[in-house]
N, CA and C atoms as an extended XYZ file, in Angstrom:
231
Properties=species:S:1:pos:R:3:atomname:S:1:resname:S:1:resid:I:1 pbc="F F F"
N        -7.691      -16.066        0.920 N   UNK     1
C        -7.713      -15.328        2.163 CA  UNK     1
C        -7.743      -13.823        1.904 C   UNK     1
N        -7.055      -13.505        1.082 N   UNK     2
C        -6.893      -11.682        0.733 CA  UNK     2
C        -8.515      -11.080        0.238 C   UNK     2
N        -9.114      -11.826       -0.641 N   UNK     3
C       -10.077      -11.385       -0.841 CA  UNK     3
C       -11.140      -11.319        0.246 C   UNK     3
N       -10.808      -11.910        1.347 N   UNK     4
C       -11.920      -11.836        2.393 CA  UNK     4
C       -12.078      -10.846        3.167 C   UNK     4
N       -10.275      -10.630        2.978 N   UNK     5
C       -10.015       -8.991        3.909 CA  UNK     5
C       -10.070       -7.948        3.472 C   UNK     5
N       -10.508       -7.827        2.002 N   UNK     6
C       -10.521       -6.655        0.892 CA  UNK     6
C       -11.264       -5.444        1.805 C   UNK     6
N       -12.442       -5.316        1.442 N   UNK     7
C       -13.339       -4.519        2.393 CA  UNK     7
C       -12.822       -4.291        3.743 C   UNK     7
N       -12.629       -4.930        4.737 N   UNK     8
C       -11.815       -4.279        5.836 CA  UNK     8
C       -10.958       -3.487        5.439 C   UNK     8
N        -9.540       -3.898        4.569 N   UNK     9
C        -8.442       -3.064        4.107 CA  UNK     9
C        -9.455       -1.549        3.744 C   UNK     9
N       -10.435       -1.925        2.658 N   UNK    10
C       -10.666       -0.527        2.553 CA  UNK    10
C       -11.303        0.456        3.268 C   UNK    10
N       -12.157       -0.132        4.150 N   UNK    11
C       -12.601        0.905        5.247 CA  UNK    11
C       -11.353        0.921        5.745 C   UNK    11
N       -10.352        0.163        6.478 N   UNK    12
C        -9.016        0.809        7.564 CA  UNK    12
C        -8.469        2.212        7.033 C   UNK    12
N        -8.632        1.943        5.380 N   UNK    13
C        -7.235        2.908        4.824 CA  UNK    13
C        -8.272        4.382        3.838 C   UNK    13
N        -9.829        3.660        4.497 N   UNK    14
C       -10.608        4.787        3.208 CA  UNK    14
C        -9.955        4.796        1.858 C   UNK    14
N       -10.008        3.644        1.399 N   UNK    15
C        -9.554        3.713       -0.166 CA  UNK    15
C       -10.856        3.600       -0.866 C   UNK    15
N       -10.796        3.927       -1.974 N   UNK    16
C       -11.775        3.635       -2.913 CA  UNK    16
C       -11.712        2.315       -3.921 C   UNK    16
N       -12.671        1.751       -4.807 N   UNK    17
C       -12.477        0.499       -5.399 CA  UNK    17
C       -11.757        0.760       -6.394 C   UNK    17
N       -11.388        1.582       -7.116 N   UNK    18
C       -10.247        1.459       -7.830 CA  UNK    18
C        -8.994        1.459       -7.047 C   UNK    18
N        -8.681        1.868       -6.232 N   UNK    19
C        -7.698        1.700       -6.001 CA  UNK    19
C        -7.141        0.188       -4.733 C   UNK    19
N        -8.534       -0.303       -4.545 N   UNK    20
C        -9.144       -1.765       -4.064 CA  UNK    20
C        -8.033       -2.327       -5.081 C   UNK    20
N        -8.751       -2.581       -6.276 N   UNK    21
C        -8.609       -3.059       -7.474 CA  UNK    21
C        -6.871       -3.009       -7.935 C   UNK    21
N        -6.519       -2.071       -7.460 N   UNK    22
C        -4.980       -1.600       -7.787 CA  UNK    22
C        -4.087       -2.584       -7.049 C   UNK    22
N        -4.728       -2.674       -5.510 N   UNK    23
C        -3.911       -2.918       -4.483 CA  UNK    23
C        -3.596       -4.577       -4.662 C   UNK    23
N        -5.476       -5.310       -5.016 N   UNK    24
C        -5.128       -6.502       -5.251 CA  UNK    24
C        -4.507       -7.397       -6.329 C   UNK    24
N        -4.368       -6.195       -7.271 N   UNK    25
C        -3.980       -6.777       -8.881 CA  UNK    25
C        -2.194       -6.694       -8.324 C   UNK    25
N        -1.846       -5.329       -7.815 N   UNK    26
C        -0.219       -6.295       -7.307 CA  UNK    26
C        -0.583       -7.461       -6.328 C   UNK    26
N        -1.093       -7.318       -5.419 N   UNK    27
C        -0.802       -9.096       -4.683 CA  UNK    27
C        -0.922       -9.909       -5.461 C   UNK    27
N        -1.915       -9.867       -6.591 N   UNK    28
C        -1.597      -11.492       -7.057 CA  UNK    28
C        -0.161      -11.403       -8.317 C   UNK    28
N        -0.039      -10.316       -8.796 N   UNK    29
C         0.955      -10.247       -9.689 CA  UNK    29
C         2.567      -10.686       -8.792 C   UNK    29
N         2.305       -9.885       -7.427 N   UNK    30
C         3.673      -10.079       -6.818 CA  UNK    30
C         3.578      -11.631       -6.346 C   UNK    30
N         2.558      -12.407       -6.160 N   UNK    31
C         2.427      -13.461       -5.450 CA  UNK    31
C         2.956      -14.717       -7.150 C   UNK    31
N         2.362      -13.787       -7.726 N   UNK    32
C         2.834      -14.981       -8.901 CA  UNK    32
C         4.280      -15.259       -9.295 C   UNK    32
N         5.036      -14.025       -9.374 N   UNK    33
C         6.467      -13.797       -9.449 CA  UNK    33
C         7.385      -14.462       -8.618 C   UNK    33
N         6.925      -14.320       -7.101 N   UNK    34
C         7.504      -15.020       -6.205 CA  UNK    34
C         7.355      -16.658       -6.452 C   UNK    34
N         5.994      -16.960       -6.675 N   UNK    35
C         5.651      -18.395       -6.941 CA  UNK    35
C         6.901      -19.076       -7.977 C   UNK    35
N         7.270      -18.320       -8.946 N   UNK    36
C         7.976      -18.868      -10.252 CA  UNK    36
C         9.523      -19.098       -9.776 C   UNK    36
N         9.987      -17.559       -8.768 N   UNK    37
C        11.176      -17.750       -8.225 CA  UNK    37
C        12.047      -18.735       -7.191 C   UNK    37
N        10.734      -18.668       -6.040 N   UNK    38
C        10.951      -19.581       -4.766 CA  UNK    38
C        10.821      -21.142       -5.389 C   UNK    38
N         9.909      -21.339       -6.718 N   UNK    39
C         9.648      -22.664       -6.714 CA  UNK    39
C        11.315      -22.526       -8.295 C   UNK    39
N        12.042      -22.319       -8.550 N   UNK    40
C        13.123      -22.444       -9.287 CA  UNK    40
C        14.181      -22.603       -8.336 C   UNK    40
N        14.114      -21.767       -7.428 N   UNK    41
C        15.324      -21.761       -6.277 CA  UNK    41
C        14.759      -23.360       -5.610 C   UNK    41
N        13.944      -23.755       -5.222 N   UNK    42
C        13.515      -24.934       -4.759 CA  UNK    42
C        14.134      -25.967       -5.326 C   UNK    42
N        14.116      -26.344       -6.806 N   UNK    43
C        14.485      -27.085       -7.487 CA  UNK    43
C        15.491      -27.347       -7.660 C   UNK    43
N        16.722      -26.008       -6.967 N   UNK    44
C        18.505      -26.053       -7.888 CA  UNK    44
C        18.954      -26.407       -6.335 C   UNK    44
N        18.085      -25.261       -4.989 N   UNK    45
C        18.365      -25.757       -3.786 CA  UNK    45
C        18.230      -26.749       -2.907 C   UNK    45
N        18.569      -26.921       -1.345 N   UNK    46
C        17.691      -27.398       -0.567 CA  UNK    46
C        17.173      -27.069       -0.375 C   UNK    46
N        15.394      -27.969       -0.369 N   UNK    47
C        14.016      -27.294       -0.028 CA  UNK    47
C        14.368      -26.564        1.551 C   UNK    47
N        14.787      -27.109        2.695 N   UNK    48
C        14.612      -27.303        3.713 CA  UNK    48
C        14.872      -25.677        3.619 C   UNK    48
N        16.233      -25.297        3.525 N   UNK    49
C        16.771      -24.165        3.499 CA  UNK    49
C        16.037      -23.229        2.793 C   UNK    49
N        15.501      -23.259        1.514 N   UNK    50
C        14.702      -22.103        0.912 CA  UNK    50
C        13.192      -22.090        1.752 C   UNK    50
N        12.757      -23.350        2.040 N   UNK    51
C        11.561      -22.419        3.133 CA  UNK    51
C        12.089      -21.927        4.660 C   UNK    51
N        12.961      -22.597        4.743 N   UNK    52
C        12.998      -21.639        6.124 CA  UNK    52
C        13.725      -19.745        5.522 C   UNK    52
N        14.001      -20.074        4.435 N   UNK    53
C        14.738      -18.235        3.793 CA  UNK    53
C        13.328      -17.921        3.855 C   UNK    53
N        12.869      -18.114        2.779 N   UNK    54
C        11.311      -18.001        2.016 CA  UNK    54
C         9.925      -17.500        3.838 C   UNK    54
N        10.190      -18.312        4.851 N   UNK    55
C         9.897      -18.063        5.695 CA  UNK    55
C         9.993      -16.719        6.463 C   UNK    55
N        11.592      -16.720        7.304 N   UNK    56
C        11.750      -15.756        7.740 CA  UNK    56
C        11.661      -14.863        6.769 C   UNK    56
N        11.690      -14.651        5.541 N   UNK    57
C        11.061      -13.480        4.477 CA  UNK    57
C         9.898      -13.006        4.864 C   UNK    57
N         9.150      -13.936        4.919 N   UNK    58
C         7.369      -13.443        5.148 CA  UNK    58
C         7.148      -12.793        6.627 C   UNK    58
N         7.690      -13.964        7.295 N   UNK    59
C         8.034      -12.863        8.647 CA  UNK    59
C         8.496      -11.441        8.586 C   UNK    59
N         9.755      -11.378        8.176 N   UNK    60
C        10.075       -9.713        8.264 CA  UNK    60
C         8.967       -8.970        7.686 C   UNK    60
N         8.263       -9.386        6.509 N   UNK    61
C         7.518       -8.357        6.055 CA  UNK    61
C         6.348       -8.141        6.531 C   UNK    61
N         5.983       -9.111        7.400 N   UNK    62
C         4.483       -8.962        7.523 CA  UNK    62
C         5.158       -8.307        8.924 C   UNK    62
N         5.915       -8.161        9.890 N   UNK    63
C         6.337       -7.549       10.859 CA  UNK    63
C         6.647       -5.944       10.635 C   UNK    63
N         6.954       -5.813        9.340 N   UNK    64
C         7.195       -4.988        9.199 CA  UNK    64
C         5.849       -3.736        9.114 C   UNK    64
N         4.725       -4.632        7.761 N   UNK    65
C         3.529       -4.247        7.620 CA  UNK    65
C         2.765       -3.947        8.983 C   UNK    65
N         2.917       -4.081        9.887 N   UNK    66
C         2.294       -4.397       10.756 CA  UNK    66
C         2.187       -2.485       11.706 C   UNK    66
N         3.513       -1.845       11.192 N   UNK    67
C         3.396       -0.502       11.142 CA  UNK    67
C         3.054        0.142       10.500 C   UNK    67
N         2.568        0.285        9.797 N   UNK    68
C         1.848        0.738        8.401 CA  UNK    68
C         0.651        1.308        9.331 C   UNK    68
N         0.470        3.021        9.720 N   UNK    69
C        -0.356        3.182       10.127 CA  UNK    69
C        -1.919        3.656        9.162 C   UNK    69
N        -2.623        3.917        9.599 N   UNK    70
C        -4.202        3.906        9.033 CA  UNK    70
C        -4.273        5.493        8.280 C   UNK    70
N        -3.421        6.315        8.206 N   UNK    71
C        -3.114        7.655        7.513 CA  UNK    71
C        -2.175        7.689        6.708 C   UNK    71
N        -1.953        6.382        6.084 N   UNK    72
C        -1.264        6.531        4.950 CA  UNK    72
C        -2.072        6.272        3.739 C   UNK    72
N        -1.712        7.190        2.617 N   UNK    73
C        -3.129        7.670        1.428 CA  UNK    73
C        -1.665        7.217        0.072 C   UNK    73
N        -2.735        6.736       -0.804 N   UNK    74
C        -2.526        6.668       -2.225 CA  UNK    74
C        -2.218        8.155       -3.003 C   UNK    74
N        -1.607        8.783       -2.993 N   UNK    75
C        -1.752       10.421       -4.159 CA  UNK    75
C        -0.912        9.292       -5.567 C   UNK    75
N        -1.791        9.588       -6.310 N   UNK    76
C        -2.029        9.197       -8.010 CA  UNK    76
C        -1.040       10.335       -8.391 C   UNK    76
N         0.111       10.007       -9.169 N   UNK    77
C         0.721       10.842       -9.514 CA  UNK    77
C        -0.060       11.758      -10.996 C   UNK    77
């Protein structure tokens, strides 16, 4: 799904492809990390309970993202 929205993201935010490239190399890095954690906590927990945590997680953040206005810029230190 992320890769479909790549190009939109970068016209919304006028980024350039390196920094395309930047943005999607953390999603999958952060998506992998989480994968290793949520699925260890799965295993010691109840499932039921870690997706509904794991859930309202994604909720807050994508609620959160959701302010993230269109004038916020990358400066490369």
């Amino acid at each position: 799904m992320y890769p479909g929205v790549l190009k939109d993201i970068q016209e919304f935010y006028s980024i350039n492809g390196s920094q395309a490239g930047l943005l999607s190399s953390s999603f999958i890095v952060s998506y992998m990390v989480f994968s290793l954690v949520f699925g260890y906590i799965g295993d010691r927990f109840d499932r039921k309970w870690t997706m509904i945590f794991g859930l309202v997680l994604w909720m807050i953040i994508g609620f959160a993202s959701s302010f993230v206005g269109s004038q916020v810029s990358y400066q490369p230190c």
